[in-house]
C-alpha positions in Angstrom: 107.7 85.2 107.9 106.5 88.4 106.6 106.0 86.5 103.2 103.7 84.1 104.3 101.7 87.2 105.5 101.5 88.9 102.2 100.7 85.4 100.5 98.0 85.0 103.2 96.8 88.4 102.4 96.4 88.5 98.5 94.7 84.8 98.7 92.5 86.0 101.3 92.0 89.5 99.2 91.2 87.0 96.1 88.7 85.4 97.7 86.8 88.6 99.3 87.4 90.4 95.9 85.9 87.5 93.9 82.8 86.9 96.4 82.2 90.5 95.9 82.4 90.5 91.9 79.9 87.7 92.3 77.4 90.3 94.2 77.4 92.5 91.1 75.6 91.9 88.4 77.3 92.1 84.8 80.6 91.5 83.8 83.5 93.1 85.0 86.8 94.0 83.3 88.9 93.1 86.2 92.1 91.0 86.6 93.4 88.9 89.2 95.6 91.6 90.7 93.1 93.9 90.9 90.6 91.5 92.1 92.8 90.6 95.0 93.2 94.5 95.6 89.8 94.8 95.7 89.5 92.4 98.1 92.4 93.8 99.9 90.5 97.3 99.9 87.2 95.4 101.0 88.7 93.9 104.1 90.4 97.3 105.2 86.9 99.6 104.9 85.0 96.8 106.1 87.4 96.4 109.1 87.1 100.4 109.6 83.6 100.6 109.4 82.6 97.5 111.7 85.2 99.5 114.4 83.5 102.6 113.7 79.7 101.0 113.9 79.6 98.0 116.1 82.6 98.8 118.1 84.8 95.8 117.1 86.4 94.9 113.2 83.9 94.1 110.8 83.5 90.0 109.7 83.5 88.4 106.3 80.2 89.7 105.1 81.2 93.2 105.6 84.3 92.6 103.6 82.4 91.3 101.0 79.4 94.0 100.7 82.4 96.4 100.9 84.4 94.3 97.9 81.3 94.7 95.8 80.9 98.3 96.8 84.3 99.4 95.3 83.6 96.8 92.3 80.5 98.7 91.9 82.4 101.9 91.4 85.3 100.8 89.7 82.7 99.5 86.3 80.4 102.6 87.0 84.2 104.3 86.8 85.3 102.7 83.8 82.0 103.5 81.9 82.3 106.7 82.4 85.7 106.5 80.9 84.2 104.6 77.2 
């Protein structure tokens, strides 16, 4: 069943990584891998940091404004890099 988990996971991590492109503003250079990844990424922090703040995981949102956070770095990343 383990398989269905890591399905579950990179649809999810698509979706949160998406949600969070769509918070910043321009175009990004990223694939649907790396999306996912990003979304993967999002989810993690986000989980850490709601543990860390509130006391319990984080929820969607804070997935999401995490997402766009490491979006956010990854283009200011890659300009740096033209």
């Amino acid at each position: 069943m383990w398989l269905f988990d890591l399905i579950g996971w990179f649809i999810g991590g698509l979706v949160i990584g998406a949600l969070g492109r769509l918070a910043v503003p321009g175009r990004q250079s990223l694939g649907c891998l790396t999306t996912a990844l990003v979304g993967i990424g999002g989810s993690i922090v986000g989980g850490l940091l709601g543990r860390l703040i509130f006391g319990r995981p984080g929820g969607w949102i804070l997935a999401i404004l995490c997402a766009a956070g490491i979006v956010f770095l990854l283009d200011r990343a890659q300009e740096r890099a033209r």
